[in-house]
N, C-alpha and C positions, 0 to 999 in steps of 0.2 A: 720447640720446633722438632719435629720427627726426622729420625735419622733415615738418609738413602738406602733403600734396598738395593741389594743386586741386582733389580731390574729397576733403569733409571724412569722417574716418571717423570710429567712437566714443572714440577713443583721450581718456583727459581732457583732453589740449589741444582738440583737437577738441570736444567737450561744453562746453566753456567758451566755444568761438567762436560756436557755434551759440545759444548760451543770452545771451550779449550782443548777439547779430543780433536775437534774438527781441524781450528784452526792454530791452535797451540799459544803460546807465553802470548797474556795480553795484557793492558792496562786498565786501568777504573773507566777513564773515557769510553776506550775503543768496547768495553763492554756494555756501559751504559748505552752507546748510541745501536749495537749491534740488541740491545734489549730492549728497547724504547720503554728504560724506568729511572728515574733519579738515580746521581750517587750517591745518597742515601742509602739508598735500595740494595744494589749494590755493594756498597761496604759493608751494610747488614750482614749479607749472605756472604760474602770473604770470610766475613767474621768469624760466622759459624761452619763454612770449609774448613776455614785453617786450625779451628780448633781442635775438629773430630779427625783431623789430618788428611783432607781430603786435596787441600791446597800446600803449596810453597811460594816464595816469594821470592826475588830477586833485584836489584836494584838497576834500573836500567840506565847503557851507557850516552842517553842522549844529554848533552848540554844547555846549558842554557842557564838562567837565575829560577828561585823561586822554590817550592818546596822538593825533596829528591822526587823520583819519579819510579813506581815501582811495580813489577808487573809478574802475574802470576801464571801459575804452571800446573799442573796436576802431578800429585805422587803416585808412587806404584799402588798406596792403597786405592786410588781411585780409579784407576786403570784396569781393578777385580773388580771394578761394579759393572764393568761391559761382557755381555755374553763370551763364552768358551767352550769351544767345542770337543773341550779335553777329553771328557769322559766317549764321545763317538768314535774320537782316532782310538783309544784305551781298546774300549769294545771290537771295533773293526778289525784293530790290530791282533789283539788277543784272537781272533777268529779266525786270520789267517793263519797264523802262528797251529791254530789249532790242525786246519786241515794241511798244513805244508807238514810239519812236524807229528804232528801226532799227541795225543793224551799225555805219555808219560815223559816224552822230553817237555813238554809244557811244565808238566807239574814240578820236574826237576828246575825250571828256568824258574818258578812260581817260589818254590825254598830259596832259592838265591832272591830271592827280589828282597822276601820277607826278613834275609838275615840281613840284607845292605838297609833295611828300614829300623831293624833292631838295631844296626851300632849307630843310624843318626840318631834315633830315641836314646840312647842310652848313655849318649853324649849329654844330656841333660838332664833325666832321671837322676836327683837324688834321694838319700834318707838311708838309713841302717836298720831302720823297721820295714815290714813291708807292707805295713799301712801308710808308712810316709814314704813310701816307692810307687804306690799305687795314685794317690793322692800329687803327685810330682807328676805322674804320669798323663792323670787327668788334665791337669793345667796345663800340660805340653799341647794335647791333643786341642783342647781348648782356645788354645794363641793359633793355633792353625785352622781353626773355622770347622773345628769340632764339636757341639755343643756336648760336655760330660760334666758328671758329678760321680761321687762315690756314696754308697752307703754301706752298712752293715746287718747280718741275718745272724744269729748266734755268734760262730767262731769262722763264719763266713764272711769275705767284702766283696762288694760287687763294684762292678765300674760300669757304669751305663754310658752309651755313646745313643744321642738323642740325632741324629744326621749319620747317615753313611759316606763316608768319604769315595768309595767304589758304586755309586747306587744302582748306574746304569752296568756296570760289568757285574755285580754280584749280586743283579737281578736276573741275566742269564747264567750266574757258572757259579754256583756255591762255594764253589771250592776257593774262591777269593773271601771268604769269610774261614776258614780253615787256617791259612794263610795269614789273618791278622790278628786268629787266635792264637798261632804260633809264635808271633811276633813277639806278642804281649808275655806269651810264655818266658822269652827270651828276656827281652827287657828288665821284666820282674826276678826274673831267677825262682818263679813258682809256676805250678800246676793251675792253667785258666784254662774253662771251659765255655762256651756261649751257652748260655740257657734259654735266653730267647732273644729274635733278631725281628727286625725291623722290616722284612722280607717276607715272614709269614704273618703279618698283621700288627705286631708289637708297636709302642709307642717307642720303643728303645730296642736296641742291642744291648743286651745285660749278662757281663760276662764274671762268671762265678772264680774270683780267685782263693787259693788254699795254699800253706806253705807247701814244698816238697816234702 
């Protein structure tokens, strides 16, 4: 069975997540009749929720004899498959920020952004190499709906980021790509440069690191 996109379709898992958003913690019943399909059907698809952790469970407090009775809920991972209008407020805000303030109190606000994201990165970055700082680094960005991998060019490692996390803001203001090369800089404790980004056509953002 194919897993949910970000953007939910009809598929019955999907109808189930949409139907718990709506009306919240339900039963095998109250969804089979809200679904007009067996409980079969039904606990099929629970199934395969709860395993890709889309679902939770809890025991409900009604009475009575006969088997417990157990009703479910949706987790926060399933709560990021509904649209977000993050990146617009990002954009907007950055914008007025631009014309209230000005360029370079922006840029200054933009260093601060970038240092408060290098010490959360860097809370979890390990290794004493700095291929296995790079490589830590990748799998950070990764758990956070980054798609990245590392490879290496002679005495070169690159870190490709395959998704832009800023897509909508650092397709009007580059300088949010400066900013995450800093970052990176920070984190690493090395010299990173972008070499090519995902902005001027690339399949990847591929950012060239070198010791200091």
């Amino acid at each position: 069975m194919p897993a949910l996109s970000r953007r939910l379709d009809n598929s019955p898992g999907g109808q189930i997540v949409k139907l718990l958003q709506r009306k919240g913690a339900m039963g095998i019943k109250d969804l089979r009749r809200e679904l007009g399909v067996s409980d079969t059907a039904v606990r099929q698809q629970i199934a395969y929720l709860m395993a890709e952790g889309y679902l939770a469970s809890t025991r409900s407090e009604r009475s009575g004899p006969g088997r417990p009775h157990y009703v479910y809920m949706l987790t926060d991972k399933a709560r990021d498959l509904f649209a977000c209008y993050c990146e617009d407020l990002a954009l907007n805000l950055y914008e007025e920020l631009l014309a209230d303030q000005g360029p370079a109190v922006v840029r200054k606000l933009l260093d601060r952004v970038g240092a408060r994201l290098a010490n959360q990165y860097q809370q979890k970055v390990r290794g004493e190499m700095l291929q296995e700082r790079v490589r830590s680094l990748a799998a950070v960005l990764d758990e956070r709906g980054i798609l990245s991998d590392v490879s290496h060019n002679d005495d070169i490692i690159f870190l490709h980021e395959y998704n832009c996390p800023y897509h909508e803001l650092a397709a009007e203001h580059r300088e949010i790509c400066e900013m995450e090369e800093a970052m990176m800089s920070d984190v690493l404790g090395a010299e990173v440069e972008l070499q090519s980004c995902i902005m001027d056509g690339h399949t990847s953002c591929s950012f060239a690191v070198r010791p200091k």
